[in-house]
Backbone bond lengths (Angstrom), bond angles and torsions (degrees), N, CA, C in turn:
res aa  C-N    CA-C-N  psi(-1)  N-CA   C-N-CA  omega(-1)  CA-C   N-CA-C  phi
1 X - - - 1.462 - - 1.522 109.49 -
2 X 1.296 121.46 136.78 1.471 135.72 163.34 1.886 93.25 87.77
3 X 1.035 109.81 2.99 1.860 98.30 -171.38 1.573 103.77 -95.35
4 X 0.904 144.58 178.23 1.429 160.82 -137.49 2.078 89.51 -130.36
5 X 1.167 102.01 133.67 2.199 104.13 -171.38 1.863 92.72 -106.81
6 X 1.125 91.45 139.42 1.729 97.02 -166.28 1.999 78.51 -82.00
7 X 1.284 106.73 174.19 1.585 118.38 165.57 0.969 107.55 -103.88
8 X 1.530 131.72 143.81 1.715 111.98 177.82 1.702 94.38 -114.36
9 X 1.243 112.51 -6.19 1.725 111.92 -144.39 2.235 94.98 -96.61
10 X 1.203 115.81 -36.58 1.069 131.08 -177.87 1.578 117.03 -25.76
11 X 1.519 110.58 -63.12 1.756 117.95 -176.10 1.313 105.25 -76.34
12 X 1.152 124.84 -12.85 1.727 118.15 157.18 1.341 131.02 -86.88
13 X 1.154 99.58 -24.45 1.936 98.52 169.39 1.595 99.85 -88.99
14 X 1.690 131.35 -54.29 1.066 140.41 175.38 1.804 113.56 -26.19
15 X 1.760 101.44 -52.47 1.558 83.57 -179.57 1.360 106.99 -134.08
16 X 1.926 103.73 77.20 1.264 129.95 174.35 1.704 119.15 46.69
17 X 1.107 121.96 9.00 1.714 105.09 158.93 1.593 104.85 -64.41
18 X 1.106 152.25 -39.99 1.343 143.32 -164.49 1.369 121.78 -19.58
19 X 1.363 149.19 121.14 1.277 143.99 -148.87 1.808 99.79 -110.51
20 X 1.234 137.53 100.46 1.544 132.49 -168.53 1.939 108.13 -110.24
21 X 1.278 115.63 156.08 1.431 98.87 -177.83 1.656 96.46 -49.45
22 X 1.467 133.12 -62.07 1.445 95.92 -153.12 1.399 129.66 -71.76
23 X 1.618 114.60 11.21 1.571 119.45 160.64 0.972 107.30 -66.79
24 X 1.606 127.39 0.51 2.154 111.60 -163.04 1.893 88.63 -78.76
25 X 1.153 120.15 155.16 1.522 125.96 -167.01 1.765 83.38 -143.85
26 X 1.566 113.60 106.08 1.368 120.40 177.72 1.705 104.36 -111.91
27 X 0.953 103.28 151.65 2.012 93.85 -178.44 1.632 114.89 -101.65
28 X 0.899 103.51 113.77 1.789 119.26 -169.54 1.522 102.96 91.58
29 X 1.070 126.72 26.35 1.254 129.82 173.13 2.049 109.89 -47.48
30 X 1.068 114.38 137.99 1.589 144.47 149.98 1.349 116.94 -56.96
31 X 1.511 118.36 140.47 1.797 112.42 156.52 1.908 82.53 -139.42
32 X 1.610 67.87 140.49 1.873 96.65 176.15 1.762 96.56 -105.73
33 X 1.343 95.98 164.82 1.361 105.02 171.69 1.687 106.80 -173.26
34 X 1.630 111.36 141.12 1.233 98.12 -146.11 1.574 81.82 -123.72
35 X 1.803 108.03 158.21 0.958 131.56 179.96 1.633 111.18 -106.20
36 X 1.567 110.44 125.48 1.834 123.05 -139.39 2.102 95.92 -120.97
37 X 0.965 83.83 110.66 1.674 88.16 160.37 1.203 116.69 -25.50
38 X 1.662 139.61 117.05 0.895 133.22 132.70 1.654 160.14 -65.93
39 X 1.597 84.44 18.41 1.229 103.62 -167.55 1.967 104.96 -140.84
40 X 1.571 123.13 141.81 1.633 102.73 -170.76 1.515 94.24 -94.65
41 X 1.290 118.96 -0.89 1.259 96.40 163.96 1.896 115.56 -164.74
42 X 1.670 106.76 119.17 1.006 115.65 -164.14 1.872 125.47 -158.40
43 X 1.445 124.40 138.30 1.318 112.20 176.79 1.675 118.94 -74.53
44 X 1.371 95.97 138.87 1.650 87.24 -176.84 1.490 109.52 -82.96
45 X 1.218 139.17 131.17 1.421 132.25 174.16 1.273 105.98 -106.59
46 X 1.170 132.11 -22.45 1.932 116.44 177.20 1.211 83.32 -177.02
47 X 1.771 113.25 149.71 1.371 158.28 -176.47 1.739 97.39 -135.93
48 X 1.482 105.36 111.71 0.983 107.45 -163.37 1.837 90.73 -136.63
49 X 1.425 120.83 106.20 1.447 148.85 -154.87 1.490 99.58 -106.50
50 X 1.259 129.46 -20.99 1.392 123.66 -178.04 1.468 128.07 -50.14
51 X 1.412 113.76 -56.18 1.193 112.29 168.40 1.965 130.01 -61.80
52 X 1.637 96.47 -23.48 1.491 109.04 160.83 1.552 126.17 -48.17
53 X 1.244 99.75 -46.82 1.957 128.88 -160.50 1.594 95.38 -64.26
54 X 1.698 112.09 -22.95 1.528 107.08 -145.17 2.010 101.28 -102.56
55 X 2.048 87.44 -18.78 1.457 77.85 177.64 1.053 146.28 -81.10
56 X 1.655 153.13 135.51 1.057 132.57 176.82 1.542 144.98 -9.81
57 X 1.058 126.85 126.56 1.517 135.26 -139.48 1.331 143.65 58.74
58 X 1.387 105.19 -32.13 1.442 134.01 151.17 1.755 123.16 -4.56
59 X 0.796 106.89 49.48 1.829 141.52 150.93 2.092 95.67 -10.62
60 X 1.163 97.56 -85.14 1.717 115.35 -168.84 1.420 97.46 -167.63
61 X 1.830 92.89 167.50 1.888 109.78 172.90 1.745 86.81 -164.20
62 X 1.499 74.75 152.63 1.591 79.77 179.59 1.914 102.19 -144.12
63 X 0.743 99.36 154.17 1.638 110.37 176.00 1.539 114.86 -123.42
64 X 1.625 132.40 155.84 1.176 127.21 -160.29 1.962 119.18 -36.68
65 X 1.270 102.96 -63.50 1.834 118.74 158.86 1.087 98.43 -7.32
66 X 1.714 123.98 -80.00 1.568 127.27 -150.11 1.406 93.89 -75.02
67 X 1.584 139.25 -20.48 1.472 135.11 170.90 1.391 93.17 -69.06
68 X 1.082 156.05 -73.20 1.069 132.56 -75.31 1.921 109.28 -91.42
69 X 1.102 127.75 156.39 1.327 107.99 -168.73 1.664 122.06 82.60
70 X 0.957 122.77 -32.73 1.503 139.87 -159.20 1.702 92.70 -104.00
71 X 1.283 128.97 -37.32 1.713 141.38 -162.46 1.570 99.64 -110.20
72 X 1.217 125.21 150.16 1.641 127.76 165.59 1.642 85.90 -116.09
73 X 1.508 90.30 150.55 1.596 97.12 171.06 1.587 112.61 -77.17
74 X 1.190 123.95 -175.08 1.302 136.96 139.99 1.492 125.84 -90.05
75 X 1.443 99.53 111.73 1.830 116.63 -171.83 2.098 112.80 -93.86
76 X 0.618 120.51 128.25 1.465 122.29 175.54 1.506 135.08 -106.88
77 X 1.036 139.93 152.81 1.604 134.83 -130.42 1.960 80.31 -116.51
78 X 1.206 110.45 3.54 1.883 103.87 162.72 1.260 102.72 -128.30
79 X 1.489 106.19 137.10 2.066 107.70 164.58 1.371 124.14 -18.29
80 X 1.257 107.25 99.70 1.647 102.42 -175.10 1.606 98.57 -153.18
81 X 1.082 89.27 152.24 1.817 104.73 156.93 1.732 123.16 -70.09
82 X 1.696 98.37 119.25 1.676 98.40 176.00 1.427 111.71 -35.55
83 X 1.349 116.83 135.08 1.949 115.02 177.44 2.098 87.41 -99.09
84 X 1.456 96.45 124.41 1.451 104.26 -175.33 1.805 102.05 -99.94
85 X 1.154 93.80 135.80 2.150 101.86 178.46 1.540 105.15 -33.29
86 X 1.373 120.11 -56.33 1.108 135.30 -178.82 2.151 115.34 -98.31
87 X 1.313 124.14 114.93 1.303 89.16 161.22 1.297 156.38 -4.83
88 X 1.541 131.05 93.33 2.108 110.29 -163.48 2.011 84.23 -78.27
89 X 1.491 102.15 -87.45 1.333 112.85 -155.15 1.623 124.06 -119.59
90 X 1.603 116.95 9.43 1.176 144.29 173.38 1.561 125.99 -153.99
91 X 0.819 131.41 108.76 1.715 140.52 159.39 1.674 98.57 -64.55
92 X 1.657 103.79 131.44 1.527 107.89 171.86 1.743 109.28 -129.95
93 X 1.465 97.82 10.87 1.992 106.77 173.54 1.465 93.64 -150.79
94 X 1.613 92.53 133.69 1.766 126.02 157.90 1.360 88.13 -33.77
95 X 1.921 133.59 128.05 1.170 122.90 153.64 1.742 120.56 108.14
96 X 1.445 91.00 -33.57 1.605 100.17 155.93 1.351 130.53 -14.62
97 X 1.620 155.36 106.65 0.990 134.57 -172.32 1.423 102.70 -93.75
98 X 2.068 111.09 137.87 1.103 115.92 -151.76 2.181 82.07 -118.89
99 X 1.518 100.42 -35.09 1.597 101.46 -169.48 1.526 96.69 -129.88
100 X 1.650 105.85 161.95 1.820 111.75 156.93 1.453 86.75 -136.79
101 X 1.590 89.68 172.62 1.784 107.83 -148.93 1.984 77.93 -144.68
102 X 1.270 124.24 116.20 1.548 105.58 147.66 1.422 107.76 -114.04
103 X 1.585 95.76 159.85 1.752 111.99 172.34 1.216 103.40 -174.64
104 X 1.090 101.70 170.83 1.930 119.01 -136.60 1.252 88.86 -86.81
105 X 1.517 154.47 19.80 1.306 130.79 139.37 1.252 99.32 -141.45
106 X 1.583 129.93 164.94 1.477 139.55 172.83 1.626 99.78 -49.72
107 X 1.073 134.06 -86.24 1.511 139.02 -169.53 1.564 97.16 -35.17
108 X 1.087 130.12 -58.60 1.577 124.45 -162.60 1.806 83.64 -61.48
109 X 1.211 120.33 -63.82 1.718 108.11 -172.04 1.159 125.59 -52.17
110 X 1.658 125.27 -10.85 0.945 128.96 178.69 1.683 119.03 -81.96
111 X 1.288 96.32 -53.29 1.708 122.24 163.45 1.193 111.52 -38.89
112 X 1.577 134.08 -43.49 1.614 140.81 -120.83 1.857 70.58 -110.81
113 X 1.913 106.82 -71.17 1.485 96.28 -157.01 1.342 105.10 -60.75
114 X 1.208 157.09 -26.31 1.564 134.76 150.60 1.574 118.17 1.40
115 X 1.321 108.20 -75.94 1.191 112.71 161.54 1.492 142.88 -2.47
116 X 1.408 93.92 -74.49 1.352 107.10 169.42 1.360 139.64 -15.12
117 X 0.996 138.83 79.38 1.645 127.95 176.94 1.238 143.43 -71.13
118 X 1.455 144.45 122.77 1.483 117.50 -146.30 1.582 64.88 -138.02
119 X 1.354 88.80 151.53 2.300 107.17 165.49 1.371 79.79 -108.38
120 X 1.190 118.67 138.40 1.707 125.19 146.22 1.634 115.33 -125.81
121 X 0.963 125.97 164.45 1.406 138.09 149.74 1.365 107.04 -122.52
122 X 1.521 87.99 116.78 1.098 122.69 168.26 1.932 113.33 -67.20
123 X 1.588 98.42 131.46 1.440 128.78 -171.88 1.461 113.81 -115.68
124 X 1.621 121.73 133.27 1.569 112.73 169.94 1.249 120.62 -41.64
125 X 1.249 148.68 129.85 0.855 156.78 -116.89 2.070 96.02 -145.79
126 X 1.270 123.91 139.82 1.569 103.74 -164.11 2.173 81.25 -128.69
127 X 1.611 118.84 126.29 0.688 138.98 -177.89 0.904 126.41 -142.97
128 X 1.415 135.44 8.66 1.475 139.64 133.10 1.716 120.11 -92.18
129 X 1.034 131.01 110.11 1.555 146.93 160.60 1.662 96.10 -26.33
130 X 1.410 120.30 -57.64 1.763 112.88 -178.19 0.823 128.45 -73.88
131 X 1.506 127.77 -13.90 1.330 152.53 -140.82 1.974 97.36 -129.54
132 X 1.301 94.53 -41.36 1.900 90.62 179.14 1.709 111.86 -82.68
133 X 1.913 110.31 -5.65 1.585 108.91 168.71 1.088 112.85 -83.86
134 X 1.364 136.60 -6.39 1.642 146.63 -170.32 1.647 95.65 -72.64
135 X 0.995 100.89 142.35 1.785 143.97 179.54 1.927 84.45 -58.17
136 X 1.406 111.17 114.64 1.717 102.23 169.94 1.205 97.47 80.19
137 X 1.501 152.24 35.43 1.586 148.88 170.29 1.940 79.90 -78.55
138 X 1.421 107.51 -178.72 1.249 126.26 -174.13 1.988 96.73 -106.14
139 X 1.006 143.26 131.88 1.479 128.79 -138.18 1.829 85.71 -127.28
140 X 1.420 105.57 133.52 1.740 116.07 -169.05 1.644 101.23 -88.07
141 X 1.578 114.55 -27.58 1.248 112.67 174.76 1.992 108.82 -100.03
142 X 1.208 110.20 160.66 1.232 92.86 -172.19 1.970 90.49 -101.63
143 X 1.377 95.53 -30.59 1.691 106.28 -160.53 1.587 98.39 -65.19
144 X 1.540 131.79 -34.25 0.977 135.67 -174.30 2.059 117.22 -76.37
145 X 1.259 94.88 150.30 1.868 86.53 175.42 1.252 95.14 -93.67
146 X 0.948 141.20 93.27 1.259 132.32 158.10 1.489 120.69 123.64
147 X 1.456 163.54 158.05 1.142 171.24 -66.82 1.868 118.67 166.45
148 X 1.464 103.60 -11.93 1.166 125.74 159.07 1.403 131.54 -84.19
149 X 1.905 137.30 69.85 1.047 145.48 -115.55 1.546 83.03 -99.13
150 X 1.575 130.71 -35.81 1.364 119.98 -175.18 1.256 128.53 -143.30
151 X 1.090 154.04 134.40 1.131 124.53 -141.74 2.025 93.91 -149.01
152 X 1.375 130.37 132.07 1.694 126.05 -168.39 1.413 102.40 -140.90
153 X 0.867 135.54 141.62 1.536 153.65 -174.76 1.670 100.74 -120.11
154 X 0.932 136.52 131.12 1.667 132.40 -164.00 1.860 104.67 -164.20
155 X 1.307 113.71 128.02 1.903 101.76 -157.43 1.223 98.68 -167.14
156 X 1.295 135.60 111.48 1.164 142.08 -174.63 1.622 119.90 -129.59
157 X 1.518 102.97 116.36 1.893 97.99 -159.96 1.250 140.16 94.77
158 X 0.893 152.67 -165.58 1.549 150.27 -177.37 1.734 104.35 -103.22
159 X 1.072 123.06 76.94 1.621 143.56 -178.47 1.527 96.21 -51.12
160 X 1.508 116.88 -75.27 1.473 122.16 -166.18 1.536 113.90 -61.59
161 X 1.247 105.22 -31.77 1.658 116.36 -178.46 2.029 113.83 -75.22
162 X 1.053 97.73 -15.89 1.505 112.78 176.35 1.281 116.68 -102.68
163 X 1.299 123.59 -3.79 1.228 127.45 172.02 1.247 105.75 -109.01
164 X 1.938 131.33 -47.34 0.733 116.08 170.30 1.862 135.14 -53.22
165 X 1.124 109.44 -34.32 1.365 132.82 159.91 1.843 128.63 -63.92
166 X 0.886 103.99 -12.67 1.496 122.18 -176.99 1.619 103.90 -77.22
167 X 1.861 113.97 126.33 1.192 120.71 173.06 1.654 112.07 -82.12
168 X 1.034 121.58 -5.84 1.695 135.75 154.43 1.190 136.51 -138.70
169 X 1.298 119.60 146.85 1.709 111.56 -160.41 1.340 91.88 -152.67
170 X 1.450 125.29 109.57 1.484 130.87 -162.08 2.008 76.89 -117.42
171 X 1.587 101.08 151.96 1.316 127.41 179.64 1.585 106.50 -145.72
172 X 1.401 113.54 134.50 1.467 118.38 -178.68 1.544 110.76 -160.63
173 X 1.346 109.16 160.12 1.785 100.37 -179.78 1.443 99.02 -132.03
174 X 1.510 125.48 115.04 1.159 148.00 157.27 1.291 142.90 -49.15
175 X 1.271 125.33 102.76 1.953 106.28 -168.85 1.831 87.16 -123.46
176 X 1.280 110.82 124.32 1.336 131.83 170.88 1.913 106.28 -84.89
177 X 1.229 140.29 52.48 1.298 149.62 156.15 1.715 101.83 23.17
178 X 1.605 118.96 125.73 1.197 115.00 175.27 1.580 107.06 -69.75
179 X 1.246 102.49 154.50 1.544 113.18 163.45 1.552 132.77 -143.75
180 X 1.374 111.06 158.82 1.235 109.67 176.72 1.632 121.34 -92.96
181 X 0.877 125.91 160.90 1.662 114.63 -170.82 2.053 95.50 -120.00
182 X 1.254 95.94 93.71 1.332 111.63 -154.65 1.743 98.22 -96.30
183 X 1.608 106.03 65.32 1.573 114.52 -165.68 1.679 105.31 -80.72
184 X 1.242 125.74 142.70 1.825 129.17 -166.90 0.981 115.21 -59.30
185 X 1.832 129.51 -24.17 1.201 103.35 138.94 1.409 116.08 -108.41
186 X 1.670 109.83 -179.32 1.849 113.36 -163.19 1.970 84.94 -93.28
187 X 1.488 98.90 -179.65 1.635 97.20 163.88 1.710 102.27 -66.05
188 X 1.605 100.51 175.79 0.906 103.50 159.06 2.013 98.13 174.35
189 X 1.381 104.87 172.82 1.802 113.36 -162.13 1.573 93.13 -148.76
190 X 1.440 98.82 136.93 1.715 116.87 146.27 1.224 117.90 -116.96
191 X 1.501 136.78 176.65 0.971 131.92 173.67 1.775 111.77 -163.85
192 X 0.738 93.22 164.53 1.735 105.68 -179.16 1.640 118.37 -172.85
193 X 1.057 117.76 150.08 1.405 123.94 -164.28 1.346 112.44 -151.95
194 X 1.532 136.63 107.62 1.575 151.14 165.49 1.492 120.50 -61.57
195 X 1.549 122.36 -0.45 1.590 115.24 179.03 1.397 104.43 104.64
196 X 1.432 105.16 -11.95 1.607 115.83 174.83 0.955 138.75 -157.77
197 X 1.516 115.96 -28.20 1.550 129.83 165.97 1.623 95.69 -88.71
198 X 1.476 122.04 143.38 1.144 128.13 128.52 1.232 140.27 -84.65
199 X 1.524 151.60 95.96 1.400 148.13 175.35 1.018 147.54 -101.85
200 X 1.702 102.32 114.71 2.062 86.70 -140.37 1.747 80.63 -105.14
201 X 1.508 121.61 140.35 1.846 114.95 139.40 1.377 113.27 -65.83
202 X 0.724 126.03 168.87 1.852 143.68 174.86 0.861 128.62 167.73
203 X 1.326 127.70 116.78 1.494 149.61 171.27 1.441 112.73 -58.36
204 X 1.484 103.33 85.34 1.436 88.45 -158.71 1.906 81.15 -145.30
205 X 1.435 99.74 -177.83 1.638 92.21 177.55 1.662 99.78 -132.80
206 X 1.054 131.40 -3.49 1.396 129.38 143.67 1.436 131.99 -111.25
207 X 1.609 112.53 83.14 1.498 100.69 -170.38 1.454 119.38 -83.15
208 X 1.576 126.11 6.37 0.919 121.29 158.00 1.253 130.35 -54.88
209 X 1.850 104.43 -41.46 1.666 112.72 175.60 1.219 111.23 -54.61
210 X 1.143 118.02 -47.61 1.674 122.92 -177.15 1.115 100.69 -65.94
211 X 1.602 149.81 -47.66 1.322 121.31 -177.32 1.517 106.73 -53.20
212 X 1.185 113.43 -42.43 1.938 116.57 -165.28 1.385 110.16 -52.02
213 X 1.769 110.71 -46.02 1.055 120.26 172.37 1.169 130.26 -66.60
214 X 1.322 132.68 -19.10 1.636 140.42 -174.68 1.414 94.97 -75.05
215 X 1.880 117.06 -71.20 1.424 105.07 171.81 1.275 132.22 -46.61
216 X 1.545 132.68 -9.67 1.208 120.50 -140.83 2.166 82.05 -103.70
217 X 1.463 86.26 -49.63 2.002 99.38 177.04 1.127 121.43 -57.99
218 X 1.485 125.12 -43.31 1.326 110.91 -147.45 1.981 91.96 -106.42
219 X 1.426 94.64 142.96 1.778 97.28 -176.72 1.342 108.07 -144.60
220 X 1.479 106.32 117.98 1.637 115.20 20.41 1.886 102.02 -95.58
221 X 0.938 116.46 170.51 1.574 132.02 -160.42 1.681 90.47 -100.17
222 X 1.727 109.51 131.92 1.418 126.41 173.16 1.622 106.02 -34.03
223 X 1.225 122.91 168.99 1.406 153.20 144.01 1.692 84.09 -20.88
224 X 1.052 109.60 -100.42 1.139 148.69 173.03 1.624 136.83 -102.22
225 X 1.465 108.32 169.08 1.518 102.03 173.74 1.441 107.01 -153.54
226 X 0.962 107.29 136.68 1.878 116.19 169.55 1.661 107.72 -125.12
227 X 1.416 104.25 135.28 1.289 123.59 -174.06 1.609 113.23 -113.62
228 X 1.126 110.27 112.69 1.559 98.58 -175.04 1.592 107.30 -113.28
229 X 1.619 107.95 120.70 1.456 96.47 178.20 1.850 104.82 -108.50
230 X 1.368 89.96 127.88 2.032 108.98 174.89 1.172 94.71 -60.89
231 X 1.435 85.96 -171.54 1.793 115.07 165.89 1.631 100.42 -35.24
232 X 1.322 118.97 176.36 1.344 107.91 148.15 1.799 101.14 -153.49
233 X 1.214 105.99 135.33 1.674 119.28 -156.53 2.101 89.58 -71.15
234 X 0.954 138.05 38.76 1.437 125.70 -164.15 1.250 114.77 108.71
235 X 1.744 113.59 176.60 1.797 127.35 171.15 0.761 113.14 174.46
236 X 1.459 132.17 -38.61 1.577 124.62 -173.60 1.369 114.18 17.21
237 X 1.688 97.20 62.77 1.495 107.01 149.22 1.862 95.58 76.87
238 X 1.205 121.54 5.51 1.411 109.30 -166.20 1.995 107.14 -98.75
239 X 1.733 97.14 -26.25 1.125 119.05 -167.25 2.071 98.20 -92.36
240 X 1.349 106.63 18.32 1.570 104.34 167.12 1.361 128.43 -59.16
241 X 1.774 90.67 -46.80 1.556 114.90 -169.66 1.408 123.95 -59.21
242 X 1.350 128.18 140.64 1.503 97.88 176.73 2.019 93.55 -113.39
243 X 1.608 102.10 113.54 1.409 126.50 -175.87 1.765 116.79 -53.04
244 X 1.070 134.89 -175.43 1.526 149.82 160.17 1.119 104.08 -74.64
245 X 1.712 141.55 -53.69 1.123 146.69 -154.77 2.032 97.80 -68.93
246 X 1.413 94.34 -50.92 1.482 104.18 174.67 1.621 126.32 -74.17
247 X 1.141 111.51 23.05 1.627 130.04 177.11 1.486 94.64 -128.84
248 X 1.435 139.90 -75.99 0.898 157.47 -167.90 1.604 108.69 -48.57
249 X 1.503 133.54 -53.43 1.178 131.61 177.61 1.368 122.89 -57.51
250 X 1.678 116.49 -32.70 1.523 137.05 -174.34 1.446 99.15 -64.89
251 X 1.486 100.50 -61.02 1.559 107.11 -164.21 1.638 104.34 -61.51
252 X 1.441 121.47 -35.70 1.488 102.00 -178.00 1.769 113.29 -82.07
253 X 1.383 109.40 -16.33 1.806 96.84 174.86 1.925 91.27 -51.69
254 X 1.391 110.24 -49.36 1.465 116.89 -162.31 1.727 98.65 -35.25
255 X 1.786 95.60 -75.93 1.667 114.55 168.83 1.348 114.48 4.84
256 X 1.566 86.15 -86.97 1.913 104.47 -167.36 0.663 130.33 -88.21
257 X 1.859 136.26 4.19 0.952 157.64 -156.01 1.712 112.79 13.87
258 X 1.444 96.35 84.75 1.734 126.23 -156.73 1.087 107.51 -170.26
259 X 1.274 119.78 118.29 1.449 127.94 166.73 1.788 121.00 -54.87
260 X 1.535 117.97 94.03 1.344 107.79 171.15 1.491 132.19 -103.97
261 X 1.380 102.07 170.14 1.679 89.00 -163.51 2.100 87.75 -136.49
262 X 1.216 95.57 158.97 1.689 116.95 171.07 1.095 106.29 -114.80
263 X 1.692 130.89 139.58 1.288 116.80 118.66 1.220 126.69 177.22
264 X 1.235 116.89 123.35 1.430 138.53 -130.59 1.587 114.36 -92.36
265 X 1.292 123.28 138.96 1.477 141.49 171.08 1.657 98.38 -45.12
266 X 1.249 94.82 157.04 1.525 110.51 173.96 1.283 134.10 -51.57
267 X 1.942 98.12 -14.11 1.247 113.98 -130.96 1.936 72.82 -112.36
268 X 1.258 116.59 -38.63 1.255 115.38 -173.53 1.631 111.09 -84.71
269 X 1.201 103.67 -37.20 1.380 108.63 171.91 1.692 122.46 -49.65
270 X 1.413 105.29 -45.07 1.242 112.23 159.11 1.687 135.81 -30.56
271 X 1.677 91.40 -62.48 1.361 118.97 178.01 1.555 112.40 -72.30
272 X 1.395 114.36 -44.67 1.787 110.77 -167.10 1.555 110.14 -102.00
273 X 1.857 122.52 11.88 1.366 148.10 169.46 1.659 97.88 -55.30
274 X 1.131 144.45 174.43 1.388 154.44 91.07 1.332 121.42 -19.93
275 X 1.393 158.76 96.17 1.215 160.94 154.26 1.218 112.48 -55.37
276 X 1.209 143.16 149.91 1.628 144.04 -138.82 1.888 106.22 -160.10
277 X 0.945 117.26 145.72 1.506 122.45 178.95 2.023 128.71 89.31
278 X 1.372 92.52 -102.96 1.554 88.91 170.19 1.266 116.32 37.67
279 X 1.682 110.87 49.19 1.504 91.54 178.89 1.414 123.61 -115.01
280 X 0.697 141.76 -156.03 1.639 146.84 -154.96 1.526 107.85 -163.73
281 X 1.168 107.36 134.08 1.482 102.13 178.63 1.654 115.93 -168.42
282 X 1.452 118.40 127.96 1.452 120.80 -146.76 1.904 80.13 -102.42
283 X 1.213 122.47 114.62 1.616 104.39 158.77 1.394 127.02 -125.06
284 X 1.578 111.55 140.84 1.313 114.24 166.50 1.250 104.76 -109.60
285 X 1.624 102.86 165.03 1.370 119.06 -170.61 1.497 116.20 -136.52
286 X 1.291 142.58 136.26 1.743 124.59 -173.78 1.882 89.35 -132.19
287 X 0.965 109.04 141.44 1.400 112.88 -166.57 2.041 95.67 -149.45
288 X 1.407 99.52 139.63 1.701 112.25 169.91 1.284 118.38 -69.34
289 X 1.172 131.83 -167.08 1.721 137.67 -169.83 1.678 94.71 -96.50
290 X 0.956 102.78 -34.46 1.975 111.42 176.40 1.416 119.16 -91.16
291 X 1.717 117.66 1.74 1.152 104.53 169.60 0.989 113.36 87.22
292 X 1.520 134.67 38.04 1.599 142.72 140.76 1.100 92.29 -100.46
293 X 1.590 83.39 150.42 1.861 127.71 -171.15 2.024 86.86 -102.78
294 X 1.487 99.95 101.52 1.371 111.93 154.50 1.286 132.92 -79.93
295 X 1.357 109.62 -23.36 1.667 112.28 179.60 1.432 91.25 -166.03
């Protein structure tokens, strides 16, 4: 306590030993690559993989259908629509993964999901936060009334009496700018599986969640599972989540019995990340003649 903590970790990341998922080196390893909504909001009418299957390197692809049963969705403690690993029958974000494509090198997976064909009909799409609380917004959940997922009332003290009484009362409206958490490295997952162990890498910053989650999705759920998290290039909080890509990659080493690996350009990372902020905020303020903050 009170002493100064030496670093021990520094001269190994500093002059490149650092170990990151895409250093994991698996033998016969897989690359997936997933095919992303182009639209933030839309019905899916057909995923059509045929012309994918045919291209060079082209391993397998599967679209929600060939999941189905095999994946548990993600359920939420407010009115919402299950979020499925794969797209089922609506995309509700630009980027959504609707298909994955593997083949025996990254470039061939990259090439292959091109391919892919999705029919959608396109749906209003709700992209203002102030604009999706309005009476008649176009609604992203269907199960929910409304676009307002939570709603808290919180009040401590005589509120009206402190304002009314207040020798200043400053008012302002706040927008905190969305952002991306654009950490040096993007996410990313390997995986491999022996008939009993599952072992996923992941760049992730809770790999406990992800163990909880691997058993909790995939059915029936491995022997077991071990999660090993590397280095990790950054997160700021972005690498909390445990994603589709990171459910979805495990279960197909399981699949094909093939070691596969993810991991995505900057450009996707961007798009299939968590985005953070965007906020809005109405404030009042009641302040004394000396400059206490009363409310």
């Amino acid at each position: 306590m009170g002493r100064r903590v030496r670093r021990l970790e520094d001269y190994r990341l500093l002059t490149g030993r650092g170990r990151y998922v895409d250093d994991v080196r698996l033998e016969g390893v897989l690359y997936a690559a997933f095919a992303r909504s182009e639209y933030p909001h839309a019905e899916v009418r057909k995923v059509d993989l045929s012309d994918a299957l045919k291209a060079p390197g082209v391993v397998a692809a599967f679209s929600y259908q060939d999941l189905e049963g095999s994946l548990k969705p993600w359920t939420f403690d407010v009115p919402s629509s299950p979020m499925y690993p794969l797209a089922r029958d609506r995309v509700r974000y630009y980027g959504e993964p609707v298909a994955v494509v593997v083949a025996r090198d990254p470039y061939q997976a990259a090439d292959a999901v091109e391919l892919v064909s999705v029919d959608y009909e396109p749906l209003e799409p709700v992209v203002d936060p102030l604009k999706a609380m309005e009476p008649g917004a176009p609604r992203v959940h269907d199960e929910a009334e409304g676009n307002i997922a939570y709603s808290r009332r919180l009040s401590c003290g005589d509120v009206e009496k402190a304002f009314r009484e207040a020798a200043v009362v400053v008012e302002d409206s706040l927008w905190v700018a969305r952002k991306y958490a654009a950490s040096l490295e993007p996410r990313g997952v390997a995986a491999s599986f022996d008939g009993k162990t599952l072992t996923v890498w992941v760049s992730t910053q809770t790999p406990h969640d992800h163990r909880d989650e691997l058993l909790e999705k995939i059915v029936p759920p491995p022997a077991d599972v071990r999660v090993i998290q590397p280095d990790v290039g950054g997160a700021f909080g972005a690498k909390i989540e445990v994603y589709p890509e990171e459910i979805v990659v495990p279960y197909l080493a399981m699949r094909l019995g093939r070691p596969v690996k993810w991991y995505p350009s900057r450009r996707e990372d961007m798009v299939a990340t968590t985005h953070g902020r965007d906020i809005r905020a109405e404030l009042s303020l009641a302040a004394s003649r000396d400059g206490m903050i009363l409310v």
